[in-house]
C-alpha positions as CSV (number, residue, x, y, z in Angstrom):
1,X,35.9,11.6,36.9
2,X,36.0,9.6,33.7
3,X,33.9,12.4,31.4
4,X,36.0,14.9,33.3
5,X,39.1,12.8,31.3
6,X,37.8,12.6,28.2
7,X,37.3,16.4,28.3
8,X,40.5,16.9,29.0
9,X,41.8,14.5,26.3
10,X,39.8,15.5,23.1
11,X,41.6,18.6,22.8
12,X,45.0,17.3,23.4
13,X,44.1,14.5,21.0
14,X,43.0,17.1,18.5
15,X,46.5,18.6,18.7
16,X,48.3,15.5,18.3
17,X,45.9,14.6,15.1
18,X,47.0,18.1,13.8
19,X,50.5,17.9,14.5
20,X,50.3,14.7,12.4
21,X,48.8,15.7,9.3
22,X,49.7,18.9,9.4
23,X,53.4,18.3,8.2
24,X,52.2,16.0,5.1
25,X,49.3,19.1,4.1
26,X,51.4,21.9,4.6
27,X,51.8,23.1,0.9
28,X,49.2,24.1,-1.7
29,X,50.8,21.2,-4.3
30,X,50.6,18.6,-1.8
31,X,47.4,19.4,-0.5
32,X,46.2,18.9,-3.9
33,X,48.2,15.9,-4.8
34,X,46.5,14.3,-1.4
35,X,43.1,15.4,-2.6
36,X,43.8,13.4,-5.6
37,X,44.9,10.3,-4.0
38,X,42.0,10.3,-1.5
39,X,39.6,10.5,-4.6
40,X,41.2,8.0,-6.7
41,X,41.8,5.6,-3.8
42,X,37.9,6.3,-3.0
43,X,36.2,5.8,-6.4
44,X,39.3,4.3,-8.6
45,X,38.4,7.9,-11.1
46,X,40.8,10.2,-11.9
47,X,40.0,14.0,-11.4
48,X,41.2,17.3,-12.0
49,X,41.1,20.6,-9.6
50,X,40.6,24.0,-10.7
51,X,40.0,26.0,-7.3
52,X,42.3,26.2,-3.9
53,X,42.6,22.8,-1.3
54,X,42.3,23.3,1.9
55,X,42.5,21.3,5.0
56,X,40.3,21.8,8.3
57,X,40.2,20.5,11.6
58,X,37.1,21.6,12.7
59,X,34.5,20.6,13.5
60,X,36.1,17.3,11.8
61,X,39.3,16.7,10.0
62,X,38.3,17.0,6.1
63,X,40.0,18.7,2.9
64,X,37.8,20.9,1.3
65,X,38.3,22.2,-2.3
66,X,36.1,24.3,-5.4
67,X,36.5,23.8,-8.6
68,X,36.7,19.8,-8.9
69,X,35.9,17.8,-13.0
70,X,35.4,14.3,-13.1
71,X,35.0,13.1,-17.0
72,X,36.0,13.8,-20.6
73,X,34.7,16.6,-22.6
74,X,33.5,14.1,-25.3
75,X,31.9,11.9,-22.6
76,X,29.6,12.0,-19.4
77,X,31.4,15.2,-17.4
78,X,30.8,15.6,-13.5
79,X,31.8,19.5,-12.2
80,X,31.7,19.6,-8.3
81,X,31.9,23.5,-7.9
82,X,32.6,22.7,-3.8
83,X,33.6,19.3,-2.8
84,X,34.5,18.4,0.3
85,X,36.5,14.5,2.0
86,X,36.1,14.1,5.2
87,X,38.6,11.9,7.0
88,X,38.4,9.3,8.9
89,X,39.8,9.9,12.2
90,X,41.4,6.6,13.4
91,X,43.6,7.0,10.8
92,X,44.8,10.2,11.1
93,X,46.0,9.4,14.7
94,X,48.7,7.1,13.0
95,X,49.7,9.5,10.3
96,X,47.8,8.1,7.6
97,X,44.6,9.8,5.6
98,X,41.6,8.1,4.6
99,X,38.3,9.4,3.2
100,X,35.5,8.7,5.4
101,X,32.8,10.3,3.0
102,X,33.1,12.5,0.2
103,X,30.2,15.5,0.0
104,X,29.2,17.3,-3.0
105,X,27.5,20.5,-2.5
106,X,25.7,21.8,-6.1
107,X,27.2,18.7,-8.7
108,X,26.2,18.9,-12.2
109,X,26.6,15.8,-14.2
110,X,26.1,16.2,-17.6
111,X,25.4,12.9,-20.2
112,X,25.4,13.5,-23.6
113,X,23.0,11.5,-25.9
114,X,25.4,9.8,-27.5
115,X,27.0,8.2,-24.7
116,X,25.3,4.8,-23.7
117,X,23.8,5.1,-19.9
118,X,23.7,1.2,-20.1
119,X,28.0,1.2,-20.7
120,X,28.3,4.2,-18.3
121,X,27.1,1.9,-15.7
122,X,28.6,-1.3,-16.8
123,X,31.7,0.3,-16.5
124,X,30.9,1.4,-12.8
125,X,29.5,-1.7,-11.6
126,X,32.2,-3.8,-12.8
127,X,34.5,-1.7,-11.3
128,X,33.0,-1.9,-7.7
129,X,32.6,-5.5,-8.6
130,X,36.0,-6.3,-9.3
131,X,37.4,-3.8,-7.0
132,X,38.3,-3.7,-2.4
133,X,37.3,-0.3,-2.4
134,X,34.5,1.2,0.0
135,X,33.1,4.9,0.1
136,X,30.4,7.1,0.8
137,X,29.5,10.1,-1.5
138,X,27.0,12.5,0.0
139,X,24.9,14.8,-3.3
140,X,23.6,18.0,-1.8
141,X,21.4,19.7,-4.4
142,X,22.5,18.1,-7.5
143,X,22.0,18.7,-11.3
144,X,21.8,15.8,-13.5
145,X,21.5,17.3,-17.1
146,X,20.8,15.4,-20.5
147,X,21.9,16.8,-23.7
148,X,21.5,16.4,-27.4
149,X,23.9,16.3,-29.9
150,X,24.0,20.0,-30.7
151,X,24.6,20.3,-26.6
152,X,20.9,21.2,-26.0
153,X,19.2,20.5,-22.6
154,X,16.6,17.4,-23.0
155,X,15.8,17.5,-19.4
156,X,17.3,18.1,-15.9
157,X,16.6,16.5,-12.7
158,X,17.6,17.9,-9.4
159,X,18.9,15.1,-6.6
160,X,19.8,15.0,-3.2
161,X,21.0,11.5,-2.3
162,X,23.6,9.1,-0.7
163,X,25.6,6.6,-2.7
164,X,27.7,3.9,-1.0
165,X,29.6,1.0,-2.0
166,X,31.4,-1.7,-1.2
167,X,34.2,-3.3,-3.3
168,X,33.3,-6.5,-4.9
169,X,29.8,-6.3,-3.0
170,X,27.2,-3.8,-3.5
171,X,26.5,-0.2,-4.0
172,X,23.1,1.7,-2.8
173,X,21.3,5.2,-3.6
174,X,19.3,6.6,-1.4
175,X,17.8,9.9,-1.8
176,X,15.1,11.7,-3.6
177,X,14.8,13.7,-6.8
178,X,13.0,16.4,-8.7
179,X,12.0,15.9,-12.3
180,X,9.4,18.2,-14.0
181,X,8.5,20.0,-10.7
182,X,7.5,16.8,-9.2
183,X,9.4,15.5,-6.2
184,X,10.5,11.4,-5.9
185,X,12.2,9.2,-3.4
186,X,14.4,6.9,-4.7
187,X,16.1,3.5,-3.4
188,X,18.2,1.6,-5.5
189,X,20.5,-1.6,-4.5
190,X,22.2,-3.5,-6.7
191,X,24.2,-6.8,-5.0
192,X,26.7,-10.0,-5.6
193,X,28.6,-7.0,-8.2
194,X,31.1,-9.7,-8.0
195,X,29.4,-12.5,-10.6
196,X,29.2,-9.2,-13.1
197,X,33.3,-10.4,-13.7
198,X,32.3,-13.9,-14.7
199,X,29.4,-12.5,-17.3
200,X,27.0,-13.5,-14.7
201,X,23.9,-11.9,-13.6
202,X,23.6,-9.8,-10.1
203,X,21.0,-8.6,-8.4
204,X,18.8,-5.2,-8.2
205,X,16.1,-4.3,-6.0
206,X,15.1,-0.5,-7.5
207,X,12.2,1.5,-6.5
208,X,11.1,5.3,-6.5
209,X,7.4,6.9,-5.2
210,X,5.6,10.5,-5.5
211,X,2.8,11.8,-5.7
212,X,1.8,10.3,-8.8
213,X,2.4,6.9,-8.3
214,X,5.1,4.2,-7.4
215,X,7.5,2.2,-9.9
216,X,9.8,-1.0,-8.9
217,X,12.0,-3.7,-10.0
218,X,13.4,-6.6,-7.8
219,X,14.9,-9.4,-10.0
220,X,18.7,-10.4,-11.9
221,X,20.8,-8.2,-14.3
222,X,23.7,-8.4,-16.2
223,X,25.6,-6.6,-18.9
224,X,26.8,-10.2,-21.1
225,X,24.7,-9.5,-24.0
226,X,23.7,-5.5,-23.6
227,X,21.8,-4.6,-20.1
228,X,19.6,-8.5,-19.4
229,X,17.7,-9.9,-16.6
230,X,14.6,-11.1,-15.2
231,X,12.4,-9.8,-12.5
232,X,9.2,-8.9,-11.2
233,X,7.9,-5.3,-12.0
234,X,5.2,-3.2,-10.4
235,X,3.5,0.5,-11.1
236,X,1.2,2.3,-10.0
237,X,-0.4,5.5,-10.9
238,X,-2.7,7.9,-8.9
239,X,-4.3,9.2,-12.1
240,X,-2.7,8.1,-15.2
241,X,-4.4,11.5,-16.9
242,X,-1.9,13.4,-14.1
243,X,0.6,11.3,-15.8
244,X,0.7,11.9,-18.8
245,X,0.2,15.1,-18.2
246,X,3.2,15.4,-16.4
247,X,5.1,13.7,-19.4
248,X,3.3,16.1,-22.0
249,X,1.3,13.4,-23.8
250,X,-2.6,13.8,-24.0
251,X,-5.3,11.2,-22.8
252,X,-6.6,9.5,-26.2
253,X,-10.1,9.9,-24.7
254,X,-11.6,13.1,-22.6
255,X,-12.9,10.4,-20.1
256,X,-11.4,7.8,-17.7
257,X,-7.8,7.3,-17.2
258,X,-7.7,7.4,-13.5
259,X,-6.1,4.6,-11.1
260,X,-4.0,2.1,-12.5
261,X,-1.9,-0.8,-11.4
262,X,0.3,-3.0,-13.3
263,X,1.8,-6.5,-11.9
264,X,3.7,-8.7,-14.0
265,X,7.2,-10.9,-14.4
266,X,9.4,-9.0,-16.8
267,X,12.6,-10.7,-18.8
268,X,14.5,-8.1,-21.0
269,X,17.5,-8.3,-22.9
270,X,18.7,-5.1,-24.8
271,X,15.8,-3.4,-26.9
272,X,13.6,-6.0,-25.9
273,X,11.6,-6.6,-23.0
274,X,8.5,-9.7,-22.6
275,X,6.3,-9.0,-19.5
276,X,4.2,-11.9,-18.5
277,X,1.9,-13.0,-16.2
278,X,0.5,-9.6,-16.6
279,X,-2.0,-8.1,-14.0
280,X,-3.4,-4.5,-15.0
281,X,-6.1,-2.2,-13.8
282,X,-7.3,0.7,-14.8
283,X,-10.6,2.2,-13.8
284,X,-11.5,-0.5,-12.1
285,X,-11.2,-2.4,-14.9
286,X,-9.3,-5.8,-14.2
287,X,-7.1,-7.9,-17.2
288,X,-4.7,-10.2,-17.2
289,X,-2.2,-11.7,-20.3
290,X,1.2,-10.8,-21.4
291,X,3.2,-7.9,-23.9
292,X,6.4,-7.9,-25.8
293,X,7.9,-4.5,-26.0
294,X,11.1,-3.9,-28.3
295,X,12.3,-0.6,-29.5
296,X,14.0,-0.2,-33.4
297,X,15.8,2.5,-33.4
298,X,13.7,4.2,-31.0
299,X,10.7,3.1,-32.4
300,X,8.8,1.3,-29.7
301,X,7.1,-1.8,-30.6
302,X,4.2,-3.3,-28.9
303,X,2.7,-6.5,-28.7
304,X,0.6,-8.3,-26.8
305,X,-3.0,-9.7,-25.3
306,X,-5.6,-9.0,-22.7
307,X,-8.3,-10.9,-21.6
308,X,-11.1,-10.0,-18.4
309,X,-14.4,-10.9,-17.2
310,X,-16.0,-7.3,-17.4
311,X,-14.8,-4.1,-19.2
312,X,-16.6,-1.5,-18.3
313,X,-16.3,1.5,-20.8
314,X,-18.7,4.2,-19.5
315,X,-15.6,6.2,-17.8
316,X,-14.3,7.0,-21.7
317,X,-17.1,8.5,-22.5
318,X,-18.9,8.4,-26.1
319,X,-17.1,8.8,-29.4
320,X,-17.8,12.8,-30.0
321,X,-18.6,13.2,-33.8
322,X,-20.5,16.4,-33.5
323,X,-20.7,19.7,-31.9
324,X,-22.4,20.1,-28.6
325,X,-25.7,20.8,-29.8
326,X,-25.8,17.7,-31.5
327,X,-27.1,19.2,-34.6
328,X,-23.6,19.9,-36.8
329,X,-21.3,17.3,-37.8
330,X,-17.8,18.1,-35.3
331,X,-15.1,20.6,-37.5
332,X,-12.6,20.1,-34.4
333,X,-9.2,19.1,-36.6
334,X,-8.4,15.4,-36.7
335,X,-4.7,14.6,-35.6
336,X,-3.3,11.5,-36.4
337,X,0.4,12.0,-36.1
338,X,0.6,10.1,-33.3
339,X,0.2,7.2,-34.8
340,X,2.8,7.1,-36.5
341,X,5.1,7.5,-33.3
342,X,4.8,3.7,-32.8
343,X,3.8,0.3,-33.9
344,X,1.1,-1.9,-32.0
345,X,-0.9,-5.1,-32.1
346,X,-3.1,-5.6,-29.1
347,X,-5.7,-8.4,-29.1
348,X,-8.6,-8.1,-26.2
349,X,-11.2,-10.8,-25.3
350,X,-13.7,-10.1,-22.4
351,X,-16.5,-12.1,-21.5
352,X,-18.8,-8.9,-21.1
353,X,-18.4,-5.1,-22.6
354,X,-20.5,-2.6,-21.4
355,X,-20.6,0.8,-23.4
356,X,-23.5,2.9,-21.9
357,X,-26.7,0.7,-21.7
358,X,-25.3,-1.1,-24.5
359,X,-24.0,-4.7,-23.5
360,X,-21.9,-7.0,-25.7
361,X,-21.1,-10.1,-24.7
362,X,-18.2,-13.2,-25.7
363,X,-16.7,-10.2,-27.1
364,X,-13.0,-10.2,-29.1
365,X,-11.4,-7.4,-30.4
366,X,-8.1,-6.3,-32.2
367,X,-6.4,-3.1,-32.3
368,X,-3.3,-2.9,-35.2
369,X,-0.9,0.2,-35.9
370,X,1.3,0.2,-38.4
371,X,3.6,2.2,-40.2
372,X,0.9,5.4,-38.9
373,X,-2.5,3.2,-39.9
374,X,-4.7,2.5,-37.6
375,X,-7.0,-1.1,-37.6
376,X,-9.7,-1.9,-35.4
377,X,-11.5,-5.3,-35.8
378,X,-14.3,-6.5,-33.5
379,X,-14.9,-10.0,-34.0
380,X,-17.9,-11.9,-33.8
381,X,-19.8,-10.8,-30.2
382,X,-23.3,-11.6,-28.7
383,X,-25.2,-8.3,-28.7
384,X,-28.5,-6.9,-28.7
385,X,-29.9,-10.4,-28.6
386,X,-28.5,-11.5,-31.4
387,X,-24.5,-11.0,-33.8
388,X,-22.3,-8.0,-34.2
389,X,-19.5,-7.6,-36.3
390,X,-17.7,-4.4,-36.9
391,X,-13.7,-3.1,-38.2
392,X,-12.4,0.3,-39.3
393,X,-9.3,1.2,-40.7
394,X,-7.9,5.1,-39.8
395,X,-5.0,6.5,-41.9
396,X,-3.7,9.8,-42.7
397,X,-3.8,10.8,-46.5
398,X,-2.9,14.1,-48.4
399,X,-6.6,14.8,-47.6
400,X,-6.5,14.6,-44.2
401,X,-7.7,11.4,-42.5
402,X,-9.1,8.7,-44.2
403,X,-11.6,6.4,-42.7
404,X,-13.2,2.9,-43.6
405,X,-16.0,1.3,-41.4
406,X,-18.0,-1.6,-41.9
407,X,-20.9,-3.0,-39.5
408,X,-22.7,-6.0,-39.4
409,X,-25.7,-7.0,-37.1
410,X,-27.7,-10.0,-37.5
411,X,-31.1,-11.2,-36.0
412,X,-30.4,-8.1,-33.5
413,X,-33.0,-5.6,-31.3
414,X,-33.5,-3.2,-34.4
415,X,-34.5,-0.6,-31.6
416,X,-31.8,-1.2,-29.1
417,X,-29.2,-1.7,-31.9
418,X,-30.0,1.0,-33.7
419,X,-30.1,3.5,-31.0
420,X,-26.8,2.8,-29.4
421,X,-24.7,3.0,-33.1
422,X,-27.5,5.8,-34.9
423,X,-28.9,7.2,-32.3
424,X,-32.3,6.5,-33.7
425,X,-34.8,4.4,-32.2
426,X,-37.7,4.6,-34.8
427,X,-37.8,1.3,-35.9
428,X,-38.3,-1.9,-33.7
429,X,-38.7,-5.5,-34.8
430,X,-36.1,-8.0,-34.7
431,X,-33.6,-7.8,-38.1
432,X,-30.1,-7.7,-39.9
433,X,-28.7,-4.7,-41.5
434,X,-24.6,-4.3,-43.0
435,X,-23.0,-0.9,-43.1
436,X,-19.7,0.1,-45.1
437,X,-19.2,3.5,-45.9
438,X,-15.3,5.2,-46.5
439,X,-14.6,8.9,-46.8
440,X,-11.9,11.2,-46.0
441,X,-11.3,14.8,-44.9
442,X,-9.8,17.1,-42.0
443,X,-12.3,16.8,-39.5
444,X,-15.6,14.4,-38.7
445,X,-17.5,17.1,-41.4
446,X,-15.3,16.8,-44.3
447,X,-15.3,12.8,-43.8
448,X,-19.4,12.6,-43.8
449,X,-19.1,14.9,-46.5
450,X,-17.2,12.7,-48.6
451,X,-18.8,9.7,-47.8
452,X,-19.1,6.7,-50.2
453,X,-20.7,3.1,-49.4
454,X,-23.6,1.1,-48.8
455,X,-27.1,0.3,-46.5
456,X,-28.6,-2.9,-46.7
457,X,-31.5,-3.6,-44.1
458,X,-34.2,-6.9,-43.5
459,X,-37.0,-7.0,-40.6
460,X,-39.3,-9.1,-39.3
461,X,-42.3,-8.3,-36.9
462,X,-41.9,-5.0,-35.8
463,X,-43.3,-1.7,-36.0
464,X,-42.2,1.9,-37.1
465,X,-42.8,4.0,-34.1
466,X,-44.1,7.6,-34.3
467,X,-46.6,7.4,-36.9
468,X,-49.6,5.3,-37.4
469,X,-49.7,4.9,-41.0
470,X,-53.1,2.2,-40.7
471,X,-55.5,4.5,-39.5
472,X,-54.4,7.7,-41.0
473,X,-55.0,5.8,-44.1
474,X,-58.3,4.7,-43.4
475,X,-59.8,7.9,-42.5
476,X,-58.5,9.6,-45.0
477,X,-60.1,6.5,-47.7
478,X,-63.2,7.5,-45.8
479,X,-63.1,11.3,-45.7
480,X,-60.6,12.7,-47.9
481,X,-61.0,16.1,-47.4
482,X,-61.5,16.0,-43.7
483,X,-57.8,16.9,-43.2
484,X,-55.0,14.5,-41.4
485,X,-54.5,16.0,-38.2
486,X,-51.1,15.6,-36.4
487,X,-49.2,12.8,-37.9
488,X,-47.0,12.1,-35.4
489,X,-47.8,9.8,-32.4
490,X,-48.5,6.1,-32.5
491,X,-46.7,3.0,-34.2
492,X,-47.4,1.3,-37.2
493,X,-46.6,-2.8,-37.6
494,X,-45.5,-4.3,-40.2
495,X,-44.4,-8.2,-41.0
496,X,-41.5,-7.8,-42.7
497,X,-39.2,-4.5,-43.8
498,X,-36.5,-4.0,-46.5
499,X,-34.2,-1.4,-47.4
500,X,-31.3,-0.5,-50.1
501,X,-29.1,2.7,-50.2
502,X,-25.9,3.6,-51.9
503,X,-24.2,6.5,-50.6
504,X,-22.0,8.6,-52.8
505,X,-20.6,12.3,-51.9
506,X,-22.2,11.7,-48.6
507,X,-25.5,11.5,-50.0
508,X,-27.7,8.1,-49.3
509,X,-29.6,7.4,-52.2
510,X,-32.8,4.9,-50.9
511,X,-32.8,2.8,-54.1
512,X,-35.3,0.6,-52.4
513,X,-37.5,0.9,-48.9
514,X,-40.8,-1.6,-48.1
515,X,-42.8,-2.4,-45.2
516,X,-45.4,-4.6,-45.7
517,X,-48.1,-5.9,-43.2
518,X,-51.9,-7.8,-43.3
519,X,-53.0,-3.9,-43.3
520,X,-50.7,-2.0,-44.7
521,X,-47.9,-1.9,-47.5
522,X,-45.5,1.0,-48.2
523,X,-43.1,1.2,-51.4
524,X,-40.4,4.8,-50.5
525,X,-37.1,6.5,-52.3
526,X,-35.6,9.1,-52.2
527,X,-32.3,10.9,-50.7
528,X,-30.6,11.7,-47.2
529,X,-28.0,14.2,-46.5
530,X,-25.8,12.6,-44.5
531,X,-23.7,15.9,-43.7
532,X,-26.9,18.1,-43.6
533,X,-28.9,15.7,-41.8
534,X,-32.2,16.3,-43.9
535,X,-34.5,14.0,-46.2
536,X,-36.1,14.3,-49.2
537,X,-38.1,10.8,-49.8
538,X,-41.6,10.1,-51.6
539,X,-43.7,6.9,-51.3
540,X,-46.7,5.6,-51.4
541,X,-49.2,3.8,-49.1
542,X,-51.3,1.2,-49.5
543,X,-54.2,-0.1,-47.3
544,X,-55.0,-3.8,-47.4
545,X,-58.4,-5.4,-46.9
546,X,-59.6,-8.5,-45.0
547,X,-57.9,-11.2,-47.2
548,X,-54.6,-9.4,-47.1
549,X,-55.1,-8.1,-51.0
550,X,-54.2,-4.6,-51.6
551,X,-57.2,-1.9,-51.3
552,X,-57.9,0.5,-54.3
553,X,-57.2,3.6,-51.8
554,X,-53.2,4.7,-52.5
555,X,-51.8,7.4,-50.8
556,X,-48.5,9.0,-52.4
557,X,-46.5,11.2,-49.3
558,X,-43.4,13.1,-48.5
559,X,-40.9,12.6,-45.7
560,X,-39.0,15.8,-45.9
561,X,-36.6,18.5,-43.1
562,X,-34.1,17.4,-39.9
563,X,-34.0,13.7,-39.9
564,X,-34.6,14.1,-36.1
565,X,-37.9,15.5,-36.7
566,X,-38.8,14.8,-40.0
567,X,-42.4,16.4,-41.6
568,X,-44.5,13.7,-43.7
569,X,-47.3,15.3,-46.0
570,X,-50.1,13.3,-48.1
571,X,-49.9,14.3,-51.4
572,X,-53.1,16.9,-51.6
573,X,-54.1,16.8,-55.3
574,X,-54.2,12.4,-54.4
575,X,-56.8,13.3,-51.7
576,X,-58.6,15.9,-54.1
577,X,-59.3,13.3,-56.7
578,X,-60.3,10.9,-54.5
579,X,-62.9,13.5,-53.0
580,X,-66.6,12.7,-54.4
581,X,-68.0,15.8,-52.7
582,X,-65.1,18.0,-54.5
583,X,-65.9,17.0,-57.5
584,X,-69.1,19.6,-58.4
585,X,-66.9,22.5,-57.2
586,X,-64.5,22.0,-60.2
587,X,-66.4,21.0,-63.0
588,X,-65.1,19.4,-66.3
589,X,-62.8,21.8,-67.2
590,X,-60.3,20.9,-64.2
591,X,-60.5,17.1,-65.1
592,X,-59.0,18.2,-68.6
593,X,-56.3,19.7,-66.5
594,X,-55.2,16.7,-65.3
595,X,-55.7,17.9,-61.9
596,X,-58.7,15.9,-61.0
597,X,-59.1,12.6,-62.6
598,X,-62.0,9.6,-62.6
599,X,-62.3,8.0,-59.1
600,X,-60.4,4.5,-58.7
C-alpha cells in the first residue's frame, strides 16, 4: 500500500515542483538572469552566456544552457560550449532554486603563460577559504590548453573529473587525465582553506598514477611569501627511459635507466625547493643524502649529495668512443647543448663502484656544470690494488667540443689497470703511470686527432706479455742466420720499466722507453698514431750475462702496423754482420760497403 502511495505522489509532486518554478523561469531574460545567480551564488565568478537557457524537468529539475565564458580575454578564459545546473529538489518544493551540481560537457580552459598558476589558485583557495559557499562541478571531456605569448599551444591535457568544495573548508578533484597520449588518475585535497586568511599554512594531500609511474605530496602550503610548505614527497617510475621519453628528453647513456624510486621530506618556498632525507633508487642502485633545487628565471639549479654502499654501473654500459668494429675512432656528432640548459653540482661517495670487472673502492666523485661546462673529478679511490685519481673538463668551443682529461694510478695492477682504461693488457707488473692529454673537435675522431699532452710510466717486477724477448735473443746470438721464427707468444720479465711520451697533433712521440732485467735490457722510441692506431718505434735489445753486465750481442728491431697486433722485425743487416758463416759469401768488397762490418 505504501509504494502504491508514493507512485501516486511523485507525479503530483512533480507538478507542484513545476507549477512552482515555472512562474519565476517563464521568460528567456529571466531564465538567464537565474542561470547567473545560480553560478555566482555556486562559485562566487561572474559569467557570461552566449547560447539559449533552458529549464527541464525531466528526468531532474536542471537549467541547461550553450555557449557559457568564465574569464578575461587577457587572463585565464573558461568556454563551456554546454553547461548544465542541476537543482536541488528540496528547494524547489518551497519556491526557491539552488544548484545541486553544475556539469560541464566539452570545457576548454585556456591559461596564458603570462598569467601566474600559483596566483590563479591563490585567488581560488582563498576564496573558498574565506567564503560559506558549497558546490559540485562535474568536467566531462575537458580541454585544459597552455599558451605562449604569441597565443601558441604549449600543451593540452584532456580531463574528466569532479571538483567539490566546501566554504571555508576544503575543495577536492577527483578524476583522471590525458597528457601526451598517456592516461592518469588524479586525487587532489587541499584542507583547513580557512588559516589561508590569516597567512597561515593549510594542508594538501595530492597524488596522480599511470602507467609510468606514481607522483605524491602530503604536507602544509601557503601562499604568505609566493606558493610555501613542507611535506613529504614520493615518485616512482616504471622505466625512467619510458619517461623521458614521454617528455621528449633522451637517456644520457644507451644503457640503464629503468626502475626508480624517490622518498624524501621536501620544504619549498617560491623558486626554491630543499629535499632532504633523500631515498633514491635506480637500477637497483640504492643512495641516500639531500638536493637543493631553485629555478633563475627558468634556469633550474641543482645541488646536492649522494652517498651508498654499492653502485653498480654495468646497466650504463661502456663509454662508446669508436665505431662497432672497434677499429675507427667514433665520427657520431658530439652534442653538448644540453648542458647549457641547466646548472649542477652533485657530489657522490660510495663505499664500492663496480664498472664491468673493474672495482673501485672508498670512492668520491664530483660532477659540476656551469654556465654549459662540464667537470668531472674523481677523487682519490682504492683501485686495482693500489690509488686512482682522474678529472675531465667538457666544454663546447667554436671547434666543437673541447675536452681535458687527466689520470693518475699509483702502485696499481699494470694489467688490470691498464685493460679496463686502454684496453690493453700487454704489460703486467705492479706500477704508476699519469695521463693528461686535451684536444678538441666535432666528434671522438676529430678530438684524438687534435690531441695534445703527456705519458709518464714506472714498473716494477713484471713482464711484457706476448713476446719473449730472452730467448729470441739468445738463439739468434747463437745462430744468426737461422731465422726467428714466430715472435709472438710467451712473456718477457723485466725488474723495472720506464716510459716518456709527449703527444702533439694526436701523435705520441716515445721520447723515452726501458725495460731492464738480470737478462735482458731494452732502450725504444719512436711514434704512435693515436687517431690511426699504428706504430712506428725502433730499439734495441741487449742480453745480459751471469753477473748482470750487458753481453756484446745487440739486437736493433722495429715495432711497426695496428697497435692491436703490432709486427716486430730484427734488424737483418745486425744479424748479417754478426754471421761468421756469412762472411766468405761476401768477400771484402761488401765490408767496404759498410754493409758487413768486423764482428763485436
Amino acid at each position: 500500500m505504501r509504494k502504491l502511495l508514493a507512485i501516486l505522489l511523485l507525479p503530483l509532486l512533480l507538478v507542484v515542483v513545476g507549477a512552482a518554478v515555472a512562474p519565476k523561469l517563464a521568460s528567456q531574460e529571466r531564465l538567464r538572469a537565474e542561470a547567473l545567480d545560480l553560478m555566482r551564488a555556486a562559485t562566487g565568478m561572474d559569467a557570461a552566456i552566449d547560447g539559449d537557457v533552458r529549464f527541464e524537468v525531466l528526468p531532474w529539475p536542471a537549467l541547461e544552457m550553450q555557449g557559457v565564458r568564465i574569464g578575461q580575454d587577457d587572463g585565464a578564459s573558461l568556454s563551456v560550449p554546454h553547461l548544465r545546473i542541476v537543482l536541488d529538489l528540496l528547494p524547489l518544493v518551497t519556491g526557491a532554486a539552488r544548484a545541486d551540481y553544475i556539469a560541464l560537457a566539452d570545457p576548454v580552459l585556456i591559461v596564458p603563460d603570462r598569467v601566474s598558476n600559483t596566483g590563479m589558485l591563490a585567488e581560488l583557495l582563498r576564496r573558498i577559504g574565506t567564503g560559506t559557499l558549497a558546490g559540485e562541478i562535474r568536467v566531462m571531456d575537458g580541454l585544459l590548453r597552455l599558451t605562449d605569448g604569441d597565443g601558441g599551444t604549449v600543451t593540452t591535457a584532456r580531463m574528466n573529473a569532479t571538483i567539490d568544495w566546501r566554504g571555508g573548508s576544503s575543495l577536492n578533484l577527483d578524476g583522471g587525465l590525458i597528457w601526451h597520449d598517456q592516461p592518469m588518475d588524479v586525487d587532489v585535497a587541499f584542507s583547513q582553506l580557512g588559516a589561508l586568511a590569516q597567512g597561515q599554512n593549510a594542508r594538501l594531500r595530492a597524488s596522480t598514477s599511470g602507467p609510468l609511474g606514481d607522483l605524491s605530496y602530503e604536507g602544509s602550503f601557503g601562499f604568505a611569501s609566493g606558493l610555501s610548505g613542507e611535506g613529504a614527497v614520493y615518485a616512482a617510475a616504471r622505466s625512467v627511459r619510458a619517461t623521458l621519453d614521454w617528455l621528449g628528453l633522451d637517456a644520457p647513456t644507451e644503457g640503464g635507466f629503468g626502475p626508480f624510486t624517490l622518498k624524501a621530506d621536501m620544504l619549498y618556498s617560491g623558486q626554491s625547493a630543499a629535499l632532504s632525507r633523500v631515498r633514491l633508487e635506480l637500477d637497483g642502485n640504492v643512495s641516500e643524502g639531500g638536493f637543493n633545487l631553485r629555478f633563475d628565471e627558468g634556469r633550474p639549479r641543482i645541488q646536492g649529495s649522494l652517498a651508498t654502499g654499492t653502485l653498480d654501473l654495468a646497466p650504463y654500459g661502456q663509454l662508446v668512443l669508436a665505431d662497432p668494429d672497434g677499429r675507427n675512432w667514433s665520427r657520431d656528432p658530439i652534442e653538448t647543448q644540453r648542458l647549457g640548459r641547466f646548472d649542477l653540482d652533485l657530489r657522490l661517495s660510495a663505499g664500492e663502484v663496480r664498472v664491468g670487472g673493474t672495482k673501485l673502492e672508498r670512492f668520491a666523485a664530483s660532477a659540476v656544470v656551469k654556465g654549459g661546462k662540464l667537470s668531472l673529478a674523481i677523487g682519490e679511490a682504492e683501485g686495482w690494488q693500489g690509488i686512482f685519481r682522474a678529472s675531465a673538463q667538457v666544454a663546447p668551443v667554436a671547434a666543437g667540443t673541447e675536452v681535458r682529461v687527466e689520470l693518475v694510478c699509483e702502485d696499481v695492477a699494470l694489467a688490470q689497470a691498464l685493460g679496463d682504461i686502454f684496453r690493453t693488457q700487454r704489460l703486467e707488473g705492479t706500477g704508476s703511470f699519469r695521463l693528461t692529454a686535451a684536444g678538441s673537435g666535432r666528434d671522438i675522431a676529430g678530438i684524438v686527432g687534435s690531441l695534445d699532452g703527456s705519458f709518464r710510466l714506472q714498473g716494477a717486477t713484471g713482464a711484457l706479455v706476448g713476446i719473449d724477448a730472452p730467448r729470441i735473443l739468445s738463439r739468434l746470438a747463437e745462430r744468426p742466420l737461422s731465422g726467428v721464427g714466430n715472435l709472438r707468444g710467451g712473456r718477457t720479465g723485466f725488474d723495472s720499466i720506464a716510459a716518456e711520451a709527449t703527444i702533439a697533433g694526436g701523435v705520441a712521440s716515445l721520447t723515452a722507453l726501458s725495460i731492464d732485467s738480470t737478462r735482458l735490457a731494452v732502450r725504444m722510441n719512436g711514434t704512435a698514431s693515436i687517431l690511426s692506431r699504428d706504430l712506428d718505434l725502433a730499439g734495441t735489445a741487449m742480453l745480459k750475462d751471469a753477473s748482470g753486465t750487458a753481453s756484446p750481442f745487440e739486437l736493433p728491431f722495429v715495432v711497426r702496423g695496428d697497435w692491436d697486433d703490432p709486427v716486430l722485425l730484427p734488424d737483418p743487416q745486425s744479424l748479417i754482420r754478426r754471421s761468421g758463416a756469412a762472411r766468405p759469401l761476401f768477400g771484402p768488397r761488401m765490408e767496404a760497403t759498410g754493409i758487413l762490418a768486423p764482428p763485436p
